[in-house]
C-alpha positions in Angstrom: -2.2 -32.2 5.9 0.7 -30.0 6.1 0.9 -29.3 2.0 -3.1 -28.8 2.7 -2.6 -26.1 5.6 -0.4 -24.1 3.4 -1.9 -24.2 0.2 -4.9 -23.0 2.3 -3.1 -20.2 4.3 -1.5 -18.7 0.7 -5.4 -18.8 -0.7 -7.1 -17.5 2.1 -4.2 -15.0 3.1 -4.5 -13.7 -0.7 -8.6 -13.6 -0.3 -8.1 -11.2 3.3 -5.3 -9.3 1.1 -8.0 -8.5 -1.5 -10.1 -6.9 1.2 -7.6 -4.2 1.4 -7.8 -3.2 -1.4 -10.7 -0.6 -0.6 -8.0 1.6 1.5 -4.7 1.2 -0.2 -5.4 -0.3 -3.4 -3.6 -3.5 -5.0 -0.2 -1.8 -5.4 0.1 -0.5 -1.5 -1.5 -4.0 -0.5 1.5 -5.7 -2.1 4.1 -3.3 -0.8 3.0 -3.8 2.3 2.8 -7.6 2.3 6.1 -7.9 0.2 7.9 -5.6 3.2 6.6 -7.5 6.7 7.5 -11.3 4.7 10.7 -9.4 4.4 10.4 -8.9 7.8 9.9 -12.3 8.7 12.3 -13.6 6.7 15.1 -11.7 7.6 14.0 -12.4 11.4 14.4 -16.2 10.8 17.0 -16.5 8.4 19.4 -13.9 9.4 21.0 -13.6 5.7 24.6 -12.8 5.6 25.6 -9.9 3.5 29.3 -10.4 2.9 31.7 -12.4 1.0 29.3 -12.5 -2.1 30.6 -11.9 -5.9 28.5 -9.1 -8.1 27.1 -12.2 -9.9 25.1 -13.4 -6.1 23.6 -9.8 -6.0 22.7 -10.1 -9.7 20.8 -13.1 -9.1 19.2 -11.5 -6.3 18.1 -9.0 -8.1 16.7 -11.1 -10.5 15.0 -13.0 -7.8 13.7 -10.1 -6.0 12.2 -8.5 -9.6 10.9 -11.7 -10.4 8.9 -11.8 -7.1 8.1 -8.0 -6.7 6.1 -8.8 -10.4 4.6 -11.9 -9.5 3.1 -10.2 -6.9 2.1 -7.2 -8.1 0.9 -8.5 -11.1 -1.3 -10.7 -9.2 -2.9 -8.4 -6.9 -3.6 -6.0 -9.8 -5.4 -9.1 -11.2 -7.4 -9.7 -8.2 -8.8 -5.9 -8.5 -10.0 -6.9 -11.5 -11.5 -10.6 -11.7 -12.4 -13.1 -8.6 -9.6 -15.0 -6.7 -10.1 -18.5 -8.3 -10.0 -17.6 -11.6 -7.1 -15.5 -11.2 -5.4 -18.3 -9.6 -6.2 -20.8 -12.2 -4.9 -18.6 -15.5 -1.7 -17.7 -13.0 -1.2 -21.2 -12.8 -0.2 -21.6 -16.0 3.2 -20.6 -15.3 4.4 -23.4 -13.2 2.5 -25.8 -15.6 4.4 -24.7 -18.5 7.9 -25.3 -16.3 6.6 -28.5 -14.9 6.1 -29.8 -18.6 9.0 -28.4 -19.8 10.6 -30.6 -17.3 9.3 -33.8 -18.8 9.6 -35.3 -22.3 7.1 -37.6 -21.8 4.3 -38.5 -24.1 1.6 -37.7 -22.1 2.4 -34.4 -21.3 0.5 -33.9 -24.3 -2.7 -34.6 -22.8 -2.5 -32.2 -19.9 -1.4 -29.5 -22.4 -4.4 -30.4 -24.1 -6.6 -30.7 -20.7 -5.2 -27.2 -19.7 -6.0 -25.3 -23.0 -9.6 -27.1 -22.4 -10.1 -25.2 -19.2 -8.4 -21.8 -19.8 -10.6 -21.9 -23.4 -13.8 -22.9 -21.0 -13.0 -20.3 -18.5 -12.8 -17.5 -21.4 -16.5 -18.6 -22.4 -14.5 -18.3 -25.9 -14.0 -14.9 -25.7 -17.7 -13.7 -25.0 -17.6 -14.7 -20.9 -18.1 -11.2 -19.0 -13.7 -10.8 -17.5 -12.2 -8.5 -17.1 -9.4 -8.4 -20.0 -7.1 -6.9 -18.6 -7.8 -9.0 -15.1 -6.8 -12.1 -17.4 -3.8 -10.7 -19.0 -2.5 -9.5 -15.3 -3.3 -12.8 -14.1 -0.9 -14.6 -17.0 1.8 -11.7 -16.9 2.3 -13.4 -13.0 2.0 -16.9 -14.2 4.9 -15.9 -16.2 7.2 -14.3 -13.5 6.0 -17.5 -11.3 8.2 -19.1 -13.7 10.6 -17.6 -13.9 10.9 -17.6 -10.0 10.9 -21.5 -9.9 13.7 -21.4 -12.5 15.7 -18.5 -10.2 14.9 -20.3 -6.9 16.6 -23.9 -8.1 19.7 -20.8 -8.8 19.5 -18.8 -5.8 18.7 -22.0 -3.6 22.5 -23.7 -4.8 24.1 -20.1 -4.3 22.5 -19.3 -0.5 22.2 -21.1 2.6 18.5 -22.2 3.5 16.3 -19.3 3.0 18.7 -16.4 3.4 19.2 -16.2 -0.1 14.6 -15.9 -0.4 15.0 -13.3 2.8 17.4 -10.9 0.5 15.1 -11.0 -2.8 12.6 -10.0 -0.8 14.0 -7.1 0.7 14.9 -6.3 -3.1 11.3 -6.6 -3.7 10.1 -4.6 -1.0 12.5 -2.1 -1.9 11.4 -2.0 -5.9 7.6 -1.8 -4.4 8.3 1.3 -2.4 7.3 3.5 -5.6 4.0 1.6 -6.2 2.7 1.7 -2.8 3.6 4.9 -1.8 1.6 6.0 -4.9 -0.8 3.7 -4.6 -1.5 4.2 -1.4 -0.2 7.4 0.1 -0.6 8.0 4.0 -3.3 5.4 3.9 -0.1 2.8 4.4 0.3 3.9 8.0 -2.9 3.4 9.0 -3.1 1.2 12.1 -5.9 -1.4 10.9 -4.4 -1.5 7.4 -0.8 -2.6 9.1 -2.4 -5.0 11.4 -4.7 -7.1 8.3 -0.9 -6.6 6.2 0.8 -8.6 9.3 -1.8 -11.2 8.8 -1.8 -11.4 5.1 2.1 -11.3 5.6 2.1 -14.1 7.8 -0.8 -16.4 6.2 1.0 -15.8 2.6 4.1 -16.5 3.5 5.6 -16.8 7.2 2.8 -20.1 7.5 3.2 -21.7 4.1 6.8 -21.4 3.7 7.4 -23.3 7.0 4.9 -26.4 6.5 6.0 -26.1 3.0 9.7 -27.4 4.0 8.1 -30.1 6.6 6.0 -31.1 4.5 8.9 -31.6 1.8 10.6 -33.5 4.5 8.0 -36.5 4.7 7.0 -36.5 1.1 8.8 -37.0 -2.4 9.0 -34.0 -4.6 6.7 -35.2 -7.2 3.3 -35.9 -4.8 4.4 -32.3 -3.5 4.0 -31.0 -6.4 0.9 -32.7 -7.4 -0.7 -31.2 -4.2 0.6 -28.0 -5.5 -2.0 -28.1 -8.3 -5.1 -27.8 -5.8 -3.8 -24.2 -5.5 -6.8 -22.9 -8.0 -9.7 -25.1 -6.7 -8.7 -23.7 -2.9 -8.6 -20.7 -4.5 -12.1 -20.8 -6.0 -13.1 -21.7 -2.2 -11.6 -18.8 -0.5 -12.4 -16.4 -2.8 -16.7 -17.8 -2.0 -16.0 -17.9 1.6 -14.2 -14.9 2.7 -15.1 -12.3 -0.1 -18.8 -13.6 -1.4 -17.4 -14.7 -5.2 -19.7 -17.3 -6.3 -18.5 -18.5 -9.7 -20.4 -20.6 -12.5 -20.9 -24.3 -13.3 -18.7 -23.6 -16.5 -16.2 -21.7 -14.4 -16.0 -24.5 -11.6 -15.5 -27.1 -14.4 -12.8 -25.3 -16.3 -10.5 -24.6 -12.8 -11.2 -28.4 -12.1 -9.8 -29.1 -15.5 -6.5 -27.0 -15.2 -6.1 -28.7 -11.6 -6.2 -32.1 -13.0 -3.9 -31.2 -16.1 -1.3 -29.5 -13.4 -1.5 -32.7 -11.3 -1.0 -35.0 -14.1 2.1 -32.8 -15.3 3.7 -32.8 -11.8 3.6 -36.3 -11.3 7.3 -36.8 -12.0 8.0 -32.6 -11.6 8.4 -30.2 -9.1 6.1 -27.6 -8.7 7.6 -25.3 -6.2 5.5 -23.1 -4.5 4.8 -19.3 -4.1 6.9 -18.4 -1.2 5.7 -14.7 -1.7 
């Protein structure tokens, strides 16, 4: 229930992000997301800032860039094409790390199953997405990954989550530029602030806490197996909170990615989005 919660919270807070987008356009949405989760963060995790080497600031760096693209990527995606496919061709990224994890046999298969669905989802080519939509939505797949492969870093260098508060002041930081041009004055607005608190909060404040209970009852591997039902929730927040119906083949094609991502993470992690 808890790994349910906050899979739903990150879809649905993504799906009430997306209805900003109207006012202050993907890049201010993300700024402002990005800077009240630093927010939060910071609030809860009260990060230290001394005693760390150039190489600890590096790395947050890193981690910060890698999330301040993930993100942005992803919300320029969501301009473009609806939440659950997005979703499902971002997913890619973790799937490839998950595999790339393993060295079994059968990975093959859910290689195999994935390609199925990502080619069904194109339509082969002729389906009526966005291109650029698509390509957005991959370009954050990738920096997902490479945030799974920087959290398992920044995670052994940091304490708890002070080490995920300081990236995302990074990321806010590198954001400023994108929103402000985005955006403009529009980011001060007082309605905007108040649906980027709640986006802020449902995104990541929520998740990220039953996240770590929810890691505390359960072995890593069925965590990340629920992880995979990240595109099909998507699909469903995306209908229910901004009217995006999608087709029989499209429904099929983000049920075959979820399975292949399942059957990969079996024995693998699939950490989550924390941003």
């Amino acid at each position: 229930m808890l790994v349910l919660a906050a899979v739903s919270s990150v879809q649905f807070g993504a799906a009430l992000a997306k209805s900003l987008f109207d006012e202050v356009g993907a890049g201010g949405t993300v700024f402002l997301r990005v800077l009240f989760a630093a927010v939060v963060l910071v609030a809860v995790w009260r990060p230290g800032v001394g005693g760390r080497t150039r190489a600890d600031w590096r790395l947050i760096g890193l981690f910060g860039l890698s999330l301040a693209a993930m993100n942005l990527a992803f919300y320029e995606a969501l301009e473009r094409i609806p939440l659950g496919i997005a979703v499902t061709f971002e997913f890619v990224g973790p799937l490839g790390v998950a595999i790339a994890s393993s060295r079994r046999p059968l990975d093959v298969a859910w290689v195999v199953l994935a390609a199925a669905g990502i080619v069904l989802l194109s339509d082969f080519g002729s389906a009526d997405l966005d291109g650029l939509g698509v390509a957005l939505a991959l370009v954050a797949g990738g920096f997902w990954a490479a945030y799974i492969l920087l959290s398992a870093r920044v995670g052994r260098a940091f304490p708890g989550g002070s080490g995920l508060a300081l990236a995302m002041v990074a990321a806010a930081a590198m954001l400023v530029p994108v929103g402000v041009a985005d955006a403009g004055g529009e980011l001060l607005a007082p309605g905007v602030l108040a649906v980027a608190i709640v986006v802020a909060i449902l995104s990541s404040a929520i998740p990220y806490t039953l996240e770590m209970e929810a890691l505390r009852r359960m072995p890593a591997g069925v965590f990340g197996v629920m992880m995979s039902l990240e595109p099909a929730v998507a699909a469903l927040a995306g209908f229910v909170v901004l009217g995006e119906g999608l087709a029989t083949r499209e429904l099929v094609a983000i049920l075959l990615v979820v399975a292949a991502s399942a059957g990969a993470a079996r024995n693998a992690h699939v950490p989550p989005r924390d941003a």
